[in-house]
C-alpha positions in Angstrom: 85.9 145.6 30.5 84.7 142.6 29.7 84.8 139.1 32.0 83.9 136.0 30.2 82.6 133.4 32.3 82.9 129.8 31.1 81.4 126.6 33.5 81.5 123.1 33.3 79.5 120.7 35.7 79.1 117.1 35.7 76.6 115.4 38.6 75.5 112.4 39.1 72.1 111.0 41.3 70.4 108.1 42.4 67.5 107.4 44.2 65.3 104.6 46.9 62.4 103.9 47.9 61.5 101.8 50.6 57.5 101.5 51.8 57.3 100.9 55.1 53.6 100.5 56.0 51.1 101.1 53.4 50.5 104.4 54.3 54.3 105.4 55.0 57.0 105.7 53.1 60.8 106.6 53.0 62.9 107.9 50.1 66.7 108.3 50.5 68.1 110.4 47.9 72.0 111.0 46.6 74.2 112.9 44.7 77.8 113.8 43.5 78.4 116.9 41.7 81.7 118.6 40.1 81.4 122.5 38.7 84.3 123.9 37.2 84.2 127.8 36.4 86.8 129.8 34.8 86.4 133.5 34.9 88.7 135.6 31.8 88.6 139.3 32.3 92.0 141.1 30.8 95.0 140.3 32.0 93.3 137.8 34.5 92.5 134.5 34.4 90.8 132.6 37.6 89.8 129.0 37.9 87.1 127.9 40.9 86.2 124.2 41.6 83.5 123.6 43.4 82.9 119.4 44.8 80.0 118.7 46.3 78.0 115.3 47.8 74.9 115.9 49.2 71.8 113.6 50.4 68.0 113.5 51.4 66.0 111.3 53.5 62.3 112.0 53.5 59.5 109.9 54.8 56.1 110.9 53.8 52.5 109.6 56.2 49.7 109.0 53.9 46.8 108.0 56.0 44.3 108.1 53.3 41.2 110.5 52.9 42.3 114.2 51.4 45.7 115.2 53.5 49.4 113.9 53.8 52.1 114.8 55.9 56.0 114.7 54.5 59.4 115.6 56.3 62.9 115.2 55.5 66.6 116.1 56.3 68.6 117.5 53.4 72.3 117.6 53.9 75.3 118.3 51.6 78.8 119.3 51.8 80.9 121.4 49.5 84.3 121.9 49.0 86.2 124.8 46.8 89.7 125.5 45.8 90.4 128.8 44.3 93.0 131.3 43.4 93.4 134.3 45.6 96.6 136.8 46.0 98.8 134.8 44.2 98.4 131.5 45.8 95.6 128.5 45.9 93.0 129.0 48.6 90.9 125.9 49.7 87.9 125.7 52.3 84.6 124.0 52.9 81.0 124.5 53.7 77.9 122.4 54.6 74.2 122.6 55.3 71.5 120.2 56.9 68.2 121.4 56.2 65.1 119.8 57.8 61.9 120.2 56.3 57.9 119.5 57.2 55.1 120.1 54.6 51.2 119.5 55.0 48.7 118.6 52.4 45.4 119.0 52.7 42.3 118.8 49.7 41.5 116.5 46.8 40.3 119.1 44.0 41.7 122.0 45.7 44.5 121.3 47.1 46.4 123.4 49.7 50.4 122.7 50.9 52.2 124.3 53.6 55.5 123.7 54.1 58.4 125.3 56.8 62.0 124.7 55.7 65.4 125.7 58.3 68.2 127.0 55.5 71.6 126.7 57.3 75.2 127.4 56.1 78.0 126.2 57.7 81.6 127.5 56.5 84.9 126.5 57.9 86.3 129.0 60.2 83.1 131.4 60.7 80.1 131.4 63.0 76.9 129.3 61.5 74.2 130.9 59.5 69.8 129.7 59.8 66.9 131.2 58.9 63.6 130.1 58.7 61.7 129.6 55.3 57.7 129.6 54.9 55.8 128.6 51.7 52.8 127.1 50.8 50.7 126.4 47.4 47.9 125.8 45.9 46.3 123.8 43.3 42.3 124.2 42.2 41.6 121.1 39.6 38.9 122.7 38.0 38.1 120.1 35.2 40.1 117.3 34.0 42.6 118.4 32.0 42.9 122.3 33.4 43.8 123.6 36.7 44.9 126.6 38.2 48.0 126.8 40.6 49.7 129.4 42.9 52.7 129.9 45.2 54.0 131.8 47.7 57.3 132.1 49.7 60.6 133.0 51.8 63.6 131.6 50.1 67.6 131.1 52.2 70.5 130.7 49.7 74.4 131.0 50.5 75.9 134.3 48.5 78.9 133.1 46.2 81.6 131.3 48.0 84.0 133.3 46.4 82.4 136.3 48.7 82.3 133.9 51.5 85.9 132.6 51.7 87.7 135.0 49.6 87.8 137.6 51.4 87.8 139.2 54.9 83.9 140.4 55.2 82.7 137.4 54.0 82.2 136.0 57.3 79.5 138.4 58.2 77.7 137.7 55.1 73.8 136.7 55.8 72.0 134.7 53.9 70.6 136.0 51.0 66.7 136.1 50.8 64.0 136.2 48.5 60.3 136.4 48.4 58.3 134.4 45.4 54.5 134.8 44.7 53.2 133.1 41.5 50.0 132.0 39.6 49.1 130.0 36.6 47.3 127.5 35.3 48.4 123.6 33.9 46.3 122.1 30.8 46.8 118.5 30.3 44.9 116.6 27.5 46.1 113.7 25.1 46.5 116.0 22.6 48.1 119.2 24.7 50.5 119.8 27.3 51.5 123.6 28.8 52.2 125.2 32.1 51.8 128.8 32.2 53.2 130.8 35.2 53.4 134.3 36.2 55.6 135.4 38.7 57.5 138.2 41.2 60.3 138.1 43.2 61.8 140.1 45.5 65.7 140.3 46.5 67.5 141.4 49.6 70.6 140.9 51.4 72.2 140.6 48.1 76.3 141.0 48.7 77.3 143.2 46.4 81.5 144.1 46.0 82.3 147.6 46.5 85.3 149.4 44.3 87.7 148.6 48.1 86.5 145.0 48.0 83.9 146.0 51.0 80.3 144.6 50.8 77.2 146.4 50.6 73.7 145.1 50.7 71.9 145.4 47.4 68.0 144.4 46.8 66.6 143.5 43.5 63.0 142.3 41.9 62.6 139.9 39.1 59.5 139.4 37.3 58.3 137.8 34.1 56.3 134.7 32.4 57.6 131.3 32.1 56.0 128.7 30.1 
């Protein structure tokens, strides 16, 4: 049968910026966001809402010459309320996510970056992992470049999995890896980025027919422009 998935999200964001040397500065970042989804299969009809503020402070060291250093702190908190066996189920999660990225190059340009992805949910033990990525960028002329990127990617698996029912708690992380390559054209008269790319899935949670959970992988690959 057929489930129809409707969602409707409203966030809002703001931004500062405050230079504190003339080779350092500090951003502080906000937001506010709303999601409501309601899922219609027959016979059934469930209604998630999902709050969540969030923040990010970064400061970034530009000494001059051809590298930069930038770090940061990302933090947001989430709140749900849900249906589940006939009554209204609410709970909470959270992450705070430090970061540090290097840049080094002036026409090719090289970034490495390490990111800690955490989870936090009410009730159940804490979740981190690390992720690694780095890019590139070779500015061959002007107006075209070539560009690549690689990487370890952390996200949360639904909430819904998480809160809703008994296994969620020893849910993992789900992971992915990223490598991609394309090329940016910018002229007055043209604008385009091109980019190729593969991903691979794992730890994907995946609902079994006696609501148990079983780890799925998955790969993804295609051409955006």
């Amino acid at each position: 049968d057929a489930i129809d998935v409707t969602q409707t999200a409203i966030q809002v964001q703001g931004s500062l910026d405050l230079p504190l040397s003339s080779t350092v500065d500090l951003r502080f970042q906000h937001w506010y966001g709303q999601q409501k989804r309601e899922y219609a299969a027959p016979a059934q009809l469930e209604t998630v809402w999902d709050y969540y503020p969030g923040v990010r402070l970064s400061t970034a060291w530009r000494p001059g010459g051809t590298w930069s250093l930038e770090s940061g702190i990302e933090a947001e908190y989430r709140q749900y309320r849900f249906p589940r066996d006939y009554e209204s189920r609410r709970s909470s999660s959270g992450r705070t996510d430090p970061w540090v990225a290097a840049t080094v190059g002036k026409r090719v340009r090289a970034t490495a970056g390490l990111r800690l992805d955490t989870l936090w949910v009410a009730n159940q033990s804490p979740r981190a992992a690390l992720s690694p990525r780095g890019d590139v960028r070779w500015q061959i002329t002007k107006h075209f470049a070539l560009v690549g990127e690689a990487g370890l990617f952390h996200q949360s698996p639904p909430y819904t999995y998480l809160v809703g029912y008994p296994e969620g708690k020893y849910l993992r992380l789900e992971q992915s890896q990223l490598l991609s390559g394309g090329f940016r054209v910018n002229t007055p008269y043209v604008r385009t980025e091109v980019d190729g790319f593969y991903r691979r899935m794992n730890e994907i949670a995946g609902l079994e027919e006696d609501d148990s959970f079983g780890r799925l992988q998955g790969r993804a690959w295609g051409l955006e422009t």
